[in-house]
SEKOL-228981 format. One line per 8 residues: number of its first residue (from 0); their letters; for each residue x negated, y, z negated of C-alpha. Coordinates in Angstrom, 3 decimals, m for minus. Layout:
<rs>
NUM = A = X Y Z; ...
</rs>
This chain:
<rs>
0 = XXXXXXXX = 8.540 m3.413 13.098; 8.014 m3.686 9.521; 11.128 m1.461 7.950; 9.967 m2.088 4.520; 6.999 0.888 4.781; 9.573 3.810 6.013; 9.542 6.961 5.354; 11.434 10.006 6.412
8 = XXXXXXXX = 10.676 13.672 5.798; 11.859 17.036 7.388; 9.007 18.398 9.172; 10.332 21.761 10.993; 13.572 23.723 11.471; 14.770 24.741 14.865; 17.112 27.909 14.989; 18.441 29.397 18.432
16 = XXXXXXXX = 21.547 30.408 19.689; 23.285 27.148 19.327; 23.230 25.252 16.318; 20.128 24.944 13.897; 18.170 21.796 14.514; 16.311 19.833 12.198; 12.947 17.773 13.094; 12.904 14.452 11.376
24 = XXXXXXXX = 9.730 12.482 11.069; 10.245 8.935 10.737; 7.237 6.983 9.875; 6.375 2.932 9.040; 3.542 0.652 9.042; 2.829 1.267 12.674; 4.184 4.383 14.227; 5.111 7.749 13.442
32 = XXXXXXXX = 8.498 9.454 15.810; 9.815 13.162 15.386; 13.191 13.752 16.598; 16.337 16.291 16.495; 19.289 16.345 14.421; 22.066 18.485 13.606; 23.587 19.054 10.415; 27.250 17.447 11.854
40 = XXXXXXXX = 24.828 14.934 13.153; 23.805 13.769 9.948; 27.283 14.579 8.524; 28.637 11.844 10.891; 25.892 9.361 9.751; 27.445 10.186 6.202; 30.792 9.270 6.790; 29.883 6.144 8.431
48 = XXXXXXXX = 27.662 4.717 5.940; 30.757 5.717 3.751; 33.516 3.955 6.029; 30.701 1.246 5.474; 31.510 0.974 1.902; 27.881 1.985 1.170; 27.142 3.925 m1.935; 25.457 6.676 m0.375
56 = XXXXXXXX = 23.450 10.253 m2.185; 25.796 13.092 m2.219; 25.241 14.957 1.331; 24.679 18.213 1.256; 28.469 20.377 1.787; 29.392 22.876 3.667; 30.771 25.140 1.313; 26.603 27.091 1.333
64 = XXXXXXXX = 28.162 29.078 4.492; 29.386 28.137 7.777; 27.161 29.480 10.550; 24.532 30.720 8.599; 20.992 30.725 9.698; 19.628 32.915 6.987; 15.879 31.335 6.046; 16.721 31.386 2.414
72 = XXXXXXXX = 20.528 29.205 3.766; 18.510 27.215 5.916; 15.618 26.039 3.415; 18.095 25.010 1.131; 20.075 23.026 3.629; 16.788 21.697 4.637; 15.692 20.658 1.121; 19.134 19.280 0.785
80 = XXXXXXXX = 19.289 17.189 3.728; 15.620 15.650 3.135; 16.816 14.615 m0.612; 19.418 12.896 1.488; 17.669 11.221 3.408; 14.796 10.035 1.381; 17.614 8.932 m0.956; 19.314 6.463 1.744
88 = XXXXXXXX = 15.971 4.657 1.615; 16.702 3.202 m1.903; 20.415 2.183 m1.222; 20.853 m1.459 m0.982; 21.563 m2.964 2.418; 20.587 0.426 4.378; 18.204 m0.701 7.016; 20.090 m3.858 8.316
96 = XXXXXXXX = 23.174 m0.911 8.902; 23.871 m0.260 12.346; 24.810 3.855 11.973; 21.649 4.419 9.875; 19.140 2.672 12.550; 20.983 4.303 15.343; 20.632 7.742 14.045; 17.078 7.218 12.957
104 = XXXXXXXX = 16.142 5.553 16.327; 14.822 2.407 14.411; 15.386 0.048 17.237; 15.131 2.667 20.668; 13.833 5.868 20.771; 15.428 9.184 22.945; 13.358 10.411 25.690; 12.759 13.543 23.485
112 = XXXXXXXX = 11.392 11.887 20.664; 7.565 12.429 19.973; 6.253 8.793 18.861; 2.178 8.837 17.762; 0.244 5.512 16.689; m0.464 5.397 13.387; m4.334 5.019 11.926; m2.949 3.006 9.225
120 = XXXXXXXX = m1.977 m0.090 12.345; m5.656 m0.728 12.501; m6.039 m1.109 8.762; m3.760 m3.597 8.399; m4.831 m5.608 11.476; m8.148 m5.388 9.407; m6.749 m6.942 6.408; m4.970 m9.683 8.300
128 = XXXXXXXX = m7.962 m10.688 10.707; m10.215 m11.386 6.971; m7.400 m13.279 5.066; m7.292 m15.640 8.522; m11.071 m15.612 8.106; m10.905 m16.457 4.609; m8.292 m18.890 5.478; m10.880 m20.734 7.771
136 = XXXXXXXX = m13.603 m20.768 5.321; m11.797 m23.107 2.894; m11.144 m25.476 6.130; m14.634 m25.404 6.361; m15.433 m25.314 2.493; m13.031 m28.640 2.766; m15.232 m29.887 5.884; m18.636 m29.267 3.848
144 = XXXXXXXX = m17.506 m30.740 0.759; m16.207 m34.222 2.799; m19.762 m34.560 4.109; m21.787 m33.416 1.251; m19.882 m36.834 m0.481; m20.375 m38.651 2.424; m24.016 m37.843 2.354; m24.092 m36.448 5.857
152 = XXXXXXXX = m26.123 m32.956 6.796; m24.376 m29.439 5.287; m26.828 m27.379 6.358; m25.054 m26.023 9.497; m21.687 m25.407 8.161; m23.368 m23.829 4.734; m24.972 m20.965 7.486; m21.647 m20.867 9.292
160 = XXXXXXXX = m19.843 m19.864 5.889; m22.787 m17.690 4.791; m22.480 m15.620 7.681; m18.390 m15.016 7.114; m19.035 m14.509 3.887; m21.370 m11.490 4.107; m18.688 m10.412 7.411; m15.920 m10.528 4.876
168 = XXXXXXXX = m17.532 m8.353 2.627; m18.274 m6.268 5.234; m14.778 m5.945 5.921; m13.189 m5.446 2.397; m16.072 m2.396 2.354; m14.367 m1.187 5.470; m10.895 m1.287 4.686; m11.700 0.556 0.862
176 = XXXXXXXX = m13.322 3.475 2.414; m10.853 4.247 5.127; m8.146 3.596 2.265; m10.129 6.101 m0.072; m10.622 8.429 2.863; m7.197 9.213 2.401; m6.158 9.626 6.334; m3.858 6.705 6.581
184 = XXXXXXXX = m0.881 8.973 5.845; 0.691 6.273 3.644; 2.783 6.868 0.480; 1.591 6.606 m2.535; 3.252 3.317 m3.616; 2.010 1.988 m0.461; m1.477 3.360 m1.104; m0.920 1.454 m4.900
192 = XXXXXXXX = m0.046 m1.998 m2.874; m2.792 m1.799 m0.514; m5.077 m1.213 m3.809; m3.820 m4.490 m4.955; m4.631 m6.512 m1.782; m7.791 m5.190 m1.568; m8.348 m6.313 m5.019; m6.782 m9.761 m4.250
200 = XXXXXXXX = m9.123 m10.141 m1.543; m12.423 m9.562 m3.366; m11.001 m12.077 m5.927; m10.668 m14.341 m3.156; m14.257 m13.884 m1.436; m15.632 m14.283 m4.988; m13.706 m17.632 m5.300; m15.641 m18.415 m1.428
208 = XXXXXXXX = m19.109 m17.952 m2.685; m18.570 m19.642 m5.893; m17.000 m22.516 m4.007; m20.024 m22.790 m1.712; m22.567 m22.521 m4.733; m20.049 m25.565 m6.386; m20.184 m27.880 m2.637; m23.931 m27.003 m2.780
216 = XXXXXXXX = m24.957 m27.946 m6.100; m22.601 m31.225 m5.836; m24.570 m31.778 m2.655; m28.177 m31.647 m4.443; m26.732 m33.841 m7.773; m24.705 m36.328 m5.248; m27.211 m37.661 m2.374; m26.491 m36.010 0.465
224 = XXXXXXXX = m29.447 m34.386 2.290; m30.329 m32.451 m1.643; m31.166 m28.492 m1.789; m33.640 m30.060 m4.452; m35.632 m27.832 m7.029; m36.185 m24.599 m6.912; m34.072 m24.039 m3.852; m31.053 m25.885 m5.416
232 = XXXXXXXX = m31.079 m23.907 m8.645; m31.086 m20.711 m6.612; m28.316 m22.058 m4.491; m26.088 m22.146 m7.771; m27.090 m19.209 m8.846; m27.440 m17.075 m6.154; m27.498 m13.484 m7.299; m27.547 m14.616 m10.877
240 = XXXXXXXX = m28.776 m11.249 m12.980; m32.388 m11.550 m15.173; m34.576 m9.415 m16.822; m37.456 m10.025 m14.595; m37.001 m9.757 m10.759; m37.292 m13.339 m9.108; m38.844 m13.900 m5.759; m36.189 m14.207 m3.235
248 = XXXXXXXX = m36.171 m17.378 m1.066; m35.676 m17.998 2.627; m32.078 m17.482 2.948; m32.534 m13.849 0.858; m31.207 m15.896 m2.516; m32.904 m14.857 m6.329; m34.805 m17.574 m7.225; m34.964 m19.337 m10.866
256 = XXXXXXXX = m34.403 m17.395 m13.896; m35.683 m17.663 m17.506; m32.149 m18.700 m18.623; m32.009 m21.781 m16.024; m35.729 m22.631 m16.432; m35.488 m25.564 m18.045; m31.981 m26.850 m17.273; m31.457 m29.758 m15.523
264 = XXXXXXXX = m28.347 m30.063 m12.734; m25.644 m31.224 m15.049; m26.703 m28.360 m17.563; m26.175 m25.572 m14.718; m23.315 m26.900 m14.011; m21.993 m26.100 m17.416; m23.348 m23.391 m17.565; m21.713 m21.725 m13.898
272 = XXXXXXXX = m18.046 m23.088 m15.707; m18.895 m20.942 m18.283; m19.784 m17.532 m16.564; m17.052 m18.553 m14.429; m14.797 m18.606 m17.407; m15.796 m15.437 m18.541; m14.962 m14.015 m15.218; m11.751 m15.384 m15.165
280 = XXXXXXXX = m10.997 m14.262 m18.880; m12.751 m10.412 m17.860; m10.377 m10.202 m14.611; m7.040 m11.402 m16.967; m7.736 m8.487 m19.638; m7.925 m6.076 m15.913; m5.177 m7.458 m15.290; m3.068 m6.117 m18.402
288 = XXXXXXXX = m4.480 m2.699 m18.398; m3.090 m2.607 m14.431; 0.028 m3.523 m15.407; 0.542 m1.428 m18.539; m0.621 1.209 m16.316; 2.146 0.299 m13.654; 4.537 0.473 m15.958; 3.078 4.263 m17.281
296 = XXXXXXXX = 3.255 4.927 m13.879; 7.132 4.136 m13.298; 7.908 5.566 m16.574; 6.624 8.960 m15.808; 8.477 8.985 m12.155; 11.616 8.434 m13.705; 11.100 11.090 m16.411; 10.152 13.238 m13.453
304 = XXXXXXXX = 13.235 12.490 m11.180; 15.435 12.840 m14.312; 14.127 16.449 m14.873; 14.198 17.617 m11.325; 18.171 16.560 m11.120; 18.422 18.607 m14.165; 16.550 21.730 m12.594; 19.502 20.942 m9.386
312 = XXXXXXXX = 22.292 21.313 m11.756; 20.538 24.321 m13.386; 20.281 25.897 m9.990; 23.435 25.396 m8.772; 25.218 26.702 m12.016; 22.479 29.963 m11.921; 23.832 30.265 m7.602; 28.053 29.738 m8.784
320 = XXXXXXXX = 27.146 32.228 m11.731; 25.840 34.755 m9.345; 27.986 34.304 m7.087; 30.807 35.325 m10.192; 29.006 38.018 m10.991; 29.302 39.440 m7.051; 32.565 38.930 m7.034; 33.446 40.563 m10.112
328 = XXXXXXXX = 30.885 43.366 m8.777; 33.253 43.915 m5.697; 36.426 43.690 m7.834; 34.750 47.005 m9.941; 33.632 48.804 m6.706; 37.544 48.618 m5.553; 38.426 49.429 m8.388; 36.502 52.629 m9.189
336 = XXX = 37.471 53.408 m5.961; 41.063 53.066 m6.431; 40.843 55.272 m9.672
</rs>
């Protein structure tokens, strides 16, 4: 169970003739449960994490009303208790505590509890099935190279890879449009870290092919069974951009291009470290903007949570002014009738 991804929300509100209930959805990277709590319930959880010398959120008192189940009581309350509890998330130490697991049925569910699969299982069973692929293709990428110096045949294991390659980019295409789709029902900083393995798993397929074009052009320059001509150049280059469209060759690669024409092996060589530089030095300036916009990012949630605690405080000094005012109100109407 990976307690890292949790979150917790208050879903629904359950008010008979015994004490209100309150559904709590409890969600991670692999199942979502719904269970019941009651506000003495969570009260108790409180105290423990307390005795626990935790430094807890302030918990919701009871001095709103004893016993009352008015809607505009209980969706306070509510609000209250789900601050509460999304705050407990970002104490220190709060998952490995025995009261907080307990009450949020981390380890064993109830009988009553509602647990559904999540969607968001299969994408990351996804993600780990092409990084083990990708892991296998530089054991093979290893195996090709060793025989392309030992001037043995590559041909078999350069299919083999060209086939995962084209499966892994079938994946990656996969896992982006289920995580665009938005039905994962992830948070948002989860949705941001997902974004970023995505992104370091194209980097890595791109490192694969230009790999394979590097064990492949060593293999025509160094003996081994050569790609010669043509067919080698296109190797190296494969999907190299031109201004004219060149015929494709048997294994659906572009062929030569005016700007390799009349460049020997050692020359397009050279040349591949320098696009490859380019790439490296175009992915480093992405690179900065993501992290400058990271950091926008953070600033802007802080600002945020610093001006909803203000709006609290303003509430609850507008609800202890009222509350003057209908006392005073009270104190008049005895008063008038007095006189």
């Amino acid at each position: 169970m990976d307690d890292l991804e949790l979150s917790i929300k208050i879903v629904d509100v359950k008010k008979g003739s015994g004490p209100t209930r309150y559904a709590i959805e409890v969600t991670n990277s692999t199942e979502t449960w719904t269970f019941l709590r009651r506000y003495s319930e969570l009260a108790d959880l409180n105290s423990a994490l307390k005795a626990a010398k935790m430094t807890v959120p302030a918990f919701p008192g009871k001095k709103l009303g004893f016993g009352n189940k008015s809607d505009g009581f209980v969706a306070k309350r509510r609000a209250g208790l789900e601050a509460y509890l999304v705050g407990l998330l970002r104490v220190v130490g709060i998952r490995s505590n025995a009261a907080f697991r307990a009450a949020m049925e981390l380890d064993s569910k109830s009988p009553d509890t509602v647990v559904t699969a999540n969607a968001k299982e299969s994408w990351l069973a996804l993600y780990r099935a092409l990084v083990g692929g990708c892991d296998e293709m530089a054991s093979l990428l290893g195996q090709m190279r060793t025989a392309s110096a030992k001037g043995q045949d590559t041909e078999r294991l350069n299919t083999n890879l060209r086939v995962r390659i084209n499966r892994l980019a079938e994946g990656i295409a996969t896992l982006r449009t289920e995580l665009d789709s938005g039905n994962l029902s992830i948070t948002g900083r989860e949705a941001m870290r997902r974004k970023d393995l995505l992104s370091q798993l194209t980097i890595r397929k791109a490192e694969m092919i230009e790999e394979l074009q590097s064990v492949r052009a060593s293999a025509g320059v160094g003996g081994a069974p050569p790609t010669s001509g043509a067919a080698g150049r296109s190797a190296l280059f494969a999907g190299a951009s031109s201004s004219r469209k060149p015929p494709p060759t048997k294994w659906g690669v572009a062929g030569e291009t005016e700007e390799t024409v009349d460049l020997d092996n050692r020359d397009l060589i050279n040349l591949q470290k320098k696009i490859m530089e380019n790439q490296d030095q175009g992915l480093d300036q992405l690179s900065d903007i993501m992290a400058r916009q990271i950091q926008l990012a953070n600033a802007i949630g802080q600002e945020v949570d610093h001006q909803n605690l203000m709006l609290d405080h303003l509430n609850d000094h507008v609800e202890s002014t009222q509350a003057s005012i209908d006392r005073e109100n009270k104190n008049i109407i005895k008063l008038k009738r007095k006189i």
